[in-house]
C-alpha positions as CSV (number, residue, x, y, z in Angstrom):
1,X,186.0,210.8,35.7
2,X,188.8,212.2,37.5
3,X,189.7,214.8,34.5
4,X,186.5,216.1,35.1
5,X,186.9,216.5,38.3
6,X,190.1,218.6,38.1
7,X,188.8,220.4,35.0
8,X,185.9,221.9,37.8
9,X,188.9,222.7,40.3
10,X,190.3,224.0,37.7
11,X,187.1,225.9,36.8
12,X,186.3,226.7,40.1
13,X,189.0,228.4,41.3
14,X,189.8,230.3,38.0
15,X,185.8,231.4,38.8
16,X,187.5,232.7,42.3
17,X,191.0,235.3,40.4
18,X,188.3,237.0,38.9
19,X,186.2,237.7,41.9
20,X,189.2,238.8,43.5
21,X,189.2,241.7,40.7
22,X,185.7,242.9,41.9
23,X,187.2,245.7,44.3
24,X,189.0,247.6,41.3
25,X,185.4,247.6,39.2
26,X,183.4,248.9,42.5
27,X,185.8,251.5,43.8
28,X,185.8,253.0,40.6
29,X,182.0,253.3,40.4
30,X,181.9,253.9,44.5
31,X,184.4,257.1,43.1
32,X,181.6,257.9,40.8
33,X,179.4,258.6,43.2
34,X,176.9,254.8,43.1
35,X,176.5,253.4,46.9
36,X,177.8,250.1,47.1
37,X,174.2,248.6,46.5
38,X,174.0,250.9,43.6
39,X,176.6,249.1,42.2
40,X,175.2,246.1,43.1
41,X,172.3,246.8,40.8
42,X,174.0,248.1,37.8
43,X,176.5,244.7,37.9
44,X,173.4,242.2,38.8
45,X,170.7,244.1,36.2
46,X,173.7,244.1,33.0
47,X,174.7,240.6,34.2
48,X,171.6,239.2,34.0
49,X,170.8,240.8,30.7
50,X,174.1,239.1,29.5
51,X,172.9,235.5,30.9
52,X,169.6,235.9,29.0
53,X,171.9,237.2,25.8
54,X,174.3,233.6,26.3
55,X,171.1,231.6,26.5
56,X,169.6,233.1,23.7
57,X,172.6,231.8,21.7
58,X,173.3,228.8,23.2
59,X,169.9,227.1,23.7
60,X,166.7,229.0,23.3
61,X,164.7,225.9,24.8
62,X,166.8,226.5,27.8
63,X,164.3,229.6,28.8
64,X,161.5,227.3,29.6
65,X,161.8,226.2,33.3
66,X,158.7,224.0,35.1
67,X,156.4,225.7,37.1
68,X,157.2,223.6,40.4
69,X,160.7,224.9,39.8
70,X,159.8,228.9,40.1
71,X,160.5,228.6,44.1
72,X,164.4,227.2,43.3
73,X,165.3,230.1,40.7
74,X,163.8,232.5,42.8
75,X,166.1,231.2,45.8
76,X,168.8,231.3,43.9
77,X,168.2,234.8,42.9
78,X,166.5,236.4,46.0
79,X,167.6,234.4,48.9
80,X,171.3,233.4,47.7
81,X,172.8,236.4,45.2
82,X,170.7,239.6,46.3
83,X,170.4,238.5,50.0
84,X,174.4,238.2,50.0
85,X,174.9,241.2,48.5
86,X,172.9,243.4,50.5
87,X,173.9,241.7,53.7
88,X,177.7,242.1,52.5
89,X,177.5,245.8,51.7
90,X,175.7,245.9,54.8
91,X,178.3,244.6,56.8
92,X,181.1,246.9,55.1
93,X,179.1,249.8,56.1
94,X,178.8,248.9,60.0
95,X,182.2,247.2,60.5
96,X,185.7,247.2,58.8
97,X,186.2,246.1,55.4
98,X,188.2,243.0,56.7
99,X,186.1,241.9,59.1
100,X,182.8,242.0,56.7
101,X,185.0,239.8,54.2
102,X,185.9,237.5,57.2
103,X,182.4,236.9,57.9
104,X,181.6,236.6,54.2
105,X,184.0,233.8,53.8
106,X,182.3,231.6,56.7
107,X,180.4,230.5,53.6
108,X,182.2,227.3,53.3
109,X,181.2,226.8,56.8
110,X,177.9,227.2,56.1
111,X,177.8,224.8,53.3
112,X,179.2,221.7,54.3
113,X,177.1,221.8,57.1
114,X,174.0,222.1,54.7
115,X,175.7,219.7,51.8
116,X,175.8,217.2,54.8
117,X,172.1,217.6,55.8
118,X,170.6,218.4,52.4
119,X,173.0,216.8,49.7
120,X,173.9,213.9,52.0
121,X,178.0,214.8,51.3
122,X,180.2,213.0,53.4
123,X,182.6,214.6,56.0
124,X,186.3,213.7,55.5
125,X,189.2,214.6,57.7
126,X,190.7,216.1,54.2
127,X,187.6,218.4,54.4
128,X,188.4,219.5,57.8
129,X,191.9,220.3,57.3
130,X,191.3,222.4,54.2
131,X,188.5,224.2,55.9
132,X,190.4,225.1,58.5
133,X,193.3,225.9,56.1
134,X,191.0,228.1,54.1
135,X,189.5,230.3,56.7
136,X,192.6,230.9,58.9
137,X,193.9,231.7,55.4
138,X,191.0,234.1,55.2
139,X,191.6,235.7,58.2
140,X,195.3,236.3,57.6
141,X,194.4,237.7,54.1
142,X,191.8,240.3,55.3
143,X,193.2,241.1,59.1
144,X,190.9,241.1,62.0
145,X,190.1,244.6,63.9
146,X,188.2,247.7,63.7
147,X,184.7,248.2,65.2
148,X,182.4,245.2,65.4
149,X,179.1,245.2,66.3
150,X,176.3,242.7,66.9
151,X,173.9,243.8,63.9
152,X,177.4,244.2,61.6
153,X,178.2,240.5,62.7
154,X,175.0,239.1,62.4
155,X,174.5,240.9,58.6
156,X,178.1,239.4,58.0
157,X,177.5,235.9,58.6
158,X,174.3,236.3,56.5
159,X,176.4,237.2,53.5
160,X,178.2,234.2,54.2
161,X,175.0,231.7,54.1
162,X,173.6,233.9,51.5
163,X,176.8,233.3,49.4
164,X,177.0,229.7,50.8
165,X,173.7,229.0,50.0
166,X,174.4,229.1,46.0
167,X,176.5,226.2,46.2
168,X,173.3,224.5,47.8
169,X,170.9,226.0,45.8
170,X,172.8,225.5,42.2
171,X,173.4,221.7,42.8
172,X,169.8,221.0,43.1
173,X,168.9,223.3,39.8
174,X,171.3,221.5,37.9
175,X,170.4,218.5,38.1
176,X,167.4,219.4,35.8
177,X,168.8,222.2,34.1
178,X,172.3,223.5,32.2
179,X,174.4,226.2,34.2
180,X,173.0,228.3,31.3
181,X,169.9,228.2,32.6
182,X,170.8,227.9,36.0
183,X,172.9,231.5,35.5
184,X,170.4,233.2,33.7
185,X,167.2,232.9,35.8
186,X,169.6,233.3,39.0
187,X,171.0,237.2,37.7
188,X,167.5,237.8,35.9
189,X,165.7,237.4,39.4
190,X,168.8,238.9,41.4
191,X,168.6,242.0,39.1
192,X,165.1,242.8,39.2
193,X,165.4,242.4,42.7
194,X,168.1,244.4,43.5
195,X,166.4,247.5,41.6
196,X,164.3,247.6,44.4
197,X,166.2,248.4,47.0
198,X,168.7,250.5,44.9
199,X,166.9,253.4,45.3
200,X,166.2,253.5,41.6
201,X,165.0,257.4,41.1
202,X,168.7,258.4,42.6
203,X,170.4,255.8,40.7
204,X,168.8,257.2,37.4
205,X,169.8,260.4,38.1
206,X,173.7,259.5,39.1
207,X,174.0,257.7,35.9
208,X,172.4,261.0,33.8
209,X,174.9,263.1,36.0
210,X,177.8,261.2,34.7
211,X,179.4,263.5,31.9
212,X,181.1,260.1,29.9
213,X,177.4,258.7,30.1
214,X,178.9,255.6,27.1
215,X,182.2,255.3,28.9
216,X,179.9,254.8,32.2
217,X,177.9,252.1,30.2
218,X,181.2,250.6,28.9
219,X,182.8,250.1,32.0
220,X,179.2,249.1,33.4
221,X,179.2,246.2,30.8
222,X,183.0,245.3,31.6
223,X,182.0,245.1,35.1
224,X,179.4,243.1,34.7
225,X,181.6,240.5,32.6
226,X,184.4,240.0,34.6
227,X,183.3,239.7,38.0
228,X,179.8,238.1,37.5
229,X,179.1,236.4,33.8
230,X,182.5,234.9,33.8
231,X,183.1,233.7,37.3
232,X,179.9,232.5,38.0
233,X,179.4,230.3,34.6
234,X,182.7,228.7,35.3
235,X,181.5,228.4,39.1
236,X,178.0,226.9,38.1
237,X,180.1,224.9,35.4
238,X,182.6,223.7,37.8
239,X,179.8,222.8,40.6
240,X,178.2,220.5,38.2
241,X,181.5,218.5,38.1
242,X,182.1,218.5,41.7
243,X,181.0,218.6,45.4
244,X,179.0,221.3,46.3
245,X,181.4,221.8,49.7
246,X,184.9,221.4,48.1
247,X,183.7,224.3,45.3
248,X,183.3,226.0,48.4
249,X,186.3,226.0,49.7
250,X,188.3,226.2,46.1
251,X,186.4,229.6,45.5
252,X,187.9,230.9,48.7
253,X,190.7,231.7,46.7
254,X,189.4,234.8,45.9
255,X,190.6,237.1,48.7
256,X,193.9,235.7,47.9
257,X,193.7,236.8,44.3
258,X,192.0,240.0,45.7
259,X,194.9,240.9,47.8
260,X,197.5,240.0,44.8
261,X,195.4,242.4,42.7
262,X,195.4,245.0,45.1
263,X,199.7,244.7,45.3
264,X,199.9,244.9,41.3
265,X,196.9,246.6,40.5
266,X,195.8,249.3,43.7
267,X,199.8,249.6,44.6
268,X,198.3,248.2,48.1
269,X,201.1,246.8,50.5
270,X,201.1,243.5,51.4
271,X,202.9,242.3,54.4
272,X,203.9,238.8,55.5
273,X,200.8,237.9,57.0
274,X,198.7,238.4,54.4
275,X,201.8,236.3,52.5
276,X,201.0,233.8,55.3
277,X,197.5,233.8,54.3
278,X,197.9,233.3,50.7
279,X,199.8,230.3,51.2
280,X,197.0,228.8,53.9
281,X,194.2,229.4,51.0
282,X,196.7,227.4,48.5
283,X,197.6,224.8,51.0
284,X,193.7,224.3,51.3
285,X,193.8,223.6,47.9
286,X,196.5,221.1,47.4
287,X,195.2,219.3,50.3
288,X,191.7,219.2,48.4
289,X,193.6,217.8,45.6
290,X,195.3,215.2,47.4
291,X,191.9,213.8,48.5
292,X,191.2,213.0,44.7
293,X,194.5,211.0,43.9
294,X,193.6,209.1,47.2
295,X,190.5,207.7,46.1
């Protein structure tokens, strides 16, 4: 039992290094001329297309899902990933960069509350320490300044329950269905959603303005693979062999990664409090670790 539970730390916060990447994917396509929800779109729409290609192969019986069940995918896809997407991009718009990714990563917040009241999760001390680790970590990471305003701050903390919310949301659909299923109905519902309020007529006519029209659709599909089909089926994978607040604060590892990616990748300074921070969001992590060899 306790292999499995490191092997979904393990897949957890592997799930989190390649979220980190996501800012190399959408500055490229921002550069192309796609909004941020845009983006959004094209990622959500080919991921879920993916999902539905992986279930296909895996388990065909997994596509059929009970009626009652309809409300709890469409959560998942509507109120959790689209929700925290827009309200994320949102936030980036109105405030700083940092501070909207501050705000995002409340999420952990926001879940052990609810995994308390909803998934009847005990509070530990160890829980505590490492949420407090985590976000300070967080905060170091990302900085804190710039223009903040009360819609910016209330969008950003709604990209954080949005994105908390998953977590919540995921451990109740898999306890009747596989994270294949779980993954696929999620993006299927979170991409049709998100064409909506993509402004779909512009977006079609971006992507037919693009000269490299297959390199667009290659680096579309990349995209789509490495900062949604993998993370999030070693996420969903990983939550179905843990607590739905501890994958919460593993995954914050991903502005860590994201800030390491930016120094190697981006050529992006870092200085030592983002160093600082780094080590908070690892410290978090060892101290969730420690819990484990405790009990």
């Amino acid at each position: 039992m306790e292999k499995k539970g490191y092997l979904g730390d393990i897949l957890i916060i592997i799930a989190g290094l390649f979220w980190g990447s996501m800012g190399i994917f959408v500055r490229h396509l921002n550069d192309l001329g796609f909004s941020s929800i845009q983006v959004a779109c094209l990622r959500l729409t080919t991921a879920g297309i993916l999902f539905a290609l992986i279930l296909l192969i895996k388990d065909r019986k997994g596509f059929k899902i009970a009626l009652r069940d309809i409300p709890l995918f469409l959560a998942l896809g509507l109120v959790s990933i689209l929700f925290f997407t827009c309200c994320y991009f949102t936030a980036i718009r109105l405030m700083t960069m940092s501070t909207a990714a501050i705000l995002l990563y409340t999420s952990p917040i926001w879940v052990m509350v609810l995994a308390i009241i909803f998934l009847k999760e005990k509070f530990t001390i160890q829980k505590l320490i490492a949420l407090i680790l985590a976000f300070a970590g967080c905060v170091l990471v990302s900085g804190f300044g710039g223009k903040v305003t009360v819609v910016g701050i209330l969008v950003g903390l709604g990209s954080g329950l949005g994105y908390g919310l998953y977590s919540i949301f995921g451990t109740f659909a898999l306890k009747k269905y596989s994270p294949y299923t779980v993954t696929c109905y999620t993006f299927l519902i979170a991409g049709l959603g998100s064409i909506f309020v993509s402004n779909p007529v512009d977006l079609i006519s971006k992507i037919f303005a693009v000269e490299n029209m297959p390199a667009l659709f290659g680096f579309v599909l990349l995209t789509a693979i490495v900062t949604a089909v993998i993370p999030f089926l070693l996420y969903t994978l990983g939550l179905n062999m843990t607590t739905a607040g501890k994958a919460a604060v593993l995954a914050t590892v991903e502005p860590a990664a994201a800030t390491l990616f930016g120094f190697f990748v981006m050529k992006e300074t870092v200085g030592p409090v983002a160093i600082a921070g780094i080590l908070l969001v690892f410290a978090a992590i060892i101290v969730l670790s420690l819990r484990k060899k405790e009990a």
